[in-house]
N, C-alpha and C positions, 0 to 999 in steps of 0.2 A: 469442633465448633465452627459457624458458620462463622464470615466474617468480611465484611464489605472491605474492597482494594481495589483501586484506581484500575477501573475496567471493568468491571462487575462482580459478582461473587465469587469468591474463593473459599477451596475445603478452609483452608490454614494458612495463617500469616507466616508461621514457618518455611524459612528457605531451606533448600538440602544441598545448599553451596552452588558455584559459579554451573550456570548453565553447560553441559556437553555438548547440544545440540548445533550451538551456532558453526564451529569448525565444517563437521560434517555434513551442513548445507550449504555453505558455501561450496565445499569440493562436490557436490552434487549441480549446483548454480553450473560451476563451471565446466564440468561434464556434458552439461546439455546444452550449453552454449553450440557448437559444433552442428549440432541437430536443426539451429536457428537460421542455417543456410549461409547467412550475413545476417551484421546488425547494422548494416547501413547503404542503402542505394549506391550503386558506383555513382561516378560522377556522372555518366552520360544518363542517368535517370532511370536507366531500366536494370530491372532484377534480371540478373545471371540464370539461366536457365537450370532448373533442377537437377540434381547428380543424377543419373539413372541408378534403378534398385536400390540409394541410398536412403537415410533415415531424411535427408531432408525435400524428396520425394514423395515421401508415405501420407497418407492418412494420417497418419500417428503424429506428426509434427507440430498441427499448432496446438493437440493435447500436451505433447512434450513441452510446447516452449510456456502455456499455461502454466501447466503444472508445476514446470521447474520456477517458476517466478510466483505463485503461490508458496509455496514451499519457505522460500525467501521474503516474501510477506509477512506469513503466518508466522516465523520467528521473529522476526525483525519486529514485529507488534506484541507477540510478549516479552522478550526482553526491553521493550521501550516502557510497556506499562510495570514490570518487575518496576524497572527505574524507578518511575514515577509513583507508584506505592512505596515502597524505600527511602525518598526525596521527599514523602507524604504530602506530594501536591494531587492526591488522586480525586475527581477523578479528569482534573485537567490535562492528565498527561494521555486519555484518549481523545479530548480534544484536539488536543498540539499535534497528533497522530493524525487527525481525519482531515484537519487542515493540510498538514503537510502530502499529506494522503493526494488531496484535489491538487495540490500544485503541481507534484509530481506527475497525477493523471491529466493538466490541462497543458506541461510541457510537451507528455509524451503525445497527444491528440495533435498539437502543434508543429513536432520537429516533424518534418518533411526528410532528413535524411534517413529516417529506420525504415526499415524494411517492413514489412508486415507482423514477419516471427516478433522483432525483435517488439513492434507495437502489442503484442499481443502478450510476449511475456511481462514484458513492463507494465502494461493498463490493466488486460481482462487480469493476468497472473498475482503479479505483485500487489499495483494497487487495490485489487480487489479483495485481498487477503490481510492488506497492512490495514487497511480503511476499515471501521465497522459502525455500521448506524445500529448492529442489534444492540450492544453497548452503549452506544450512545442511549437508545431510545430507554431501557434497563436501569442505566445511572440514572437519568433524567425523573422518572417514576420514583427510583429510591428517594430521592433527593426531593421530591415529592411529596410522599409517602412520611417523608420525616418532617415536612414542617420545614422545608428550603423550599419555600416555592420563588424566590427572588433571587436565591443563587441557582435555581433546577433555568429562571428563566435566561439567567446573563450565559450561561452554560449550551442551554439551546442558540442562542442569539452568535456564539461564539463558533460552534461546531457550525452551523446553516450562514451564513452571512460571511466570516470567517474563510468554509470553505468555497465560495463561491466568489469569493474577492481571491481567491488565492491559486483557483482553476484560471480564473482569467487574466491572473498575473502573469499565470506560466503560460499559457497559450500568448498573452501576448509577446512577453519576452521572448518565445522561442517562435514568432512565429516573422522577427526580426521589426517587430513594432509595427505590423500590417495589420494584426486584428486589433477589428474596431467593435465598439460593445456601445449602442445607441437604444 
């Protein structure tokens, strides 16, 4: 049976017990970490020159530090929305994800100390993985479709507004209260 859950559809409200997954992305997170060169500018401002022949050398590097921070996205957003269908606040708990989503991406646009890898795992990887607008736009139509058109719109109003008060929270707070938004 088909069955709407805070995030968009699912085969079955049926759980098959505590997720496995999350351990073994972490220890993958943390694997690839290394691969990130650094996660943070030395203090003299400039990046340490590449290992020779290593992985943080290659081509392959800002796939790695992506991917590895996808990875960690992409769980860290279904077990948030698990949550929130469980808490049966659904499908707010993709909200509360896309917002948190924008703050975390307008910190990381913001911190001036990461490196590149490390802006690339964190923004293009993770954010881009945790955050989803196809959900959002999916719930929004359900919620539609059924006759909530004034919850489908506090819902939109909350994800779009929401996150954009919430990117330029974190850019400003992390950008040590110098960006200005006029």
């Amino acid at each position: 049976a088909r069955a709407w859950a805070g995030g968009g559809i699912v085969v079955s409200k049926a759980r098959m017990g505590p997720s496995p997954t999350l351990a073994p992305a972490l220890l993958l997170l943390l694997a690839a970490l290394p691969t990130l060169h650094a996660l943070s500018v030395p203090r003299s401002g400039r990046m340490p020159p590449p290992t020779p022949g290593g992985w943080g050398s290659s081509k392959m590097a800002p796939w790695t530090a992506v991917g590895s921070g996808a990875v960690m996205g992409a769980i860290a957003r279904y077990e948030l929305s698990e949550l929130a269908s469980r808490a049966k606040v659904k499908p707010w708990g993709i909200a509360g994800i896309n917002v948190a989503g924008s703050f975390v991406l307008g910190s990381v646009i913001a911190a001036t100390p990461l490196s590149p890898s490390a802006k690339l795992m964190l923004g293009t990887g993770f954010c881009g993985a945790f955050t989803t607008f196809s959900t959002f736009s999916v719930d929004s139509l359900a919620m539609m479709e059924a006759g909530k058109v004034r919850t489908a719109l506090k819902y939109m109003a909350v994800n779009n507004l929401g996150g954009i008060g919430a990117a330029a929270l974190g850019m400003w707070l992390f950008s040590g209260g110098k960006k200005k938004f006029r």
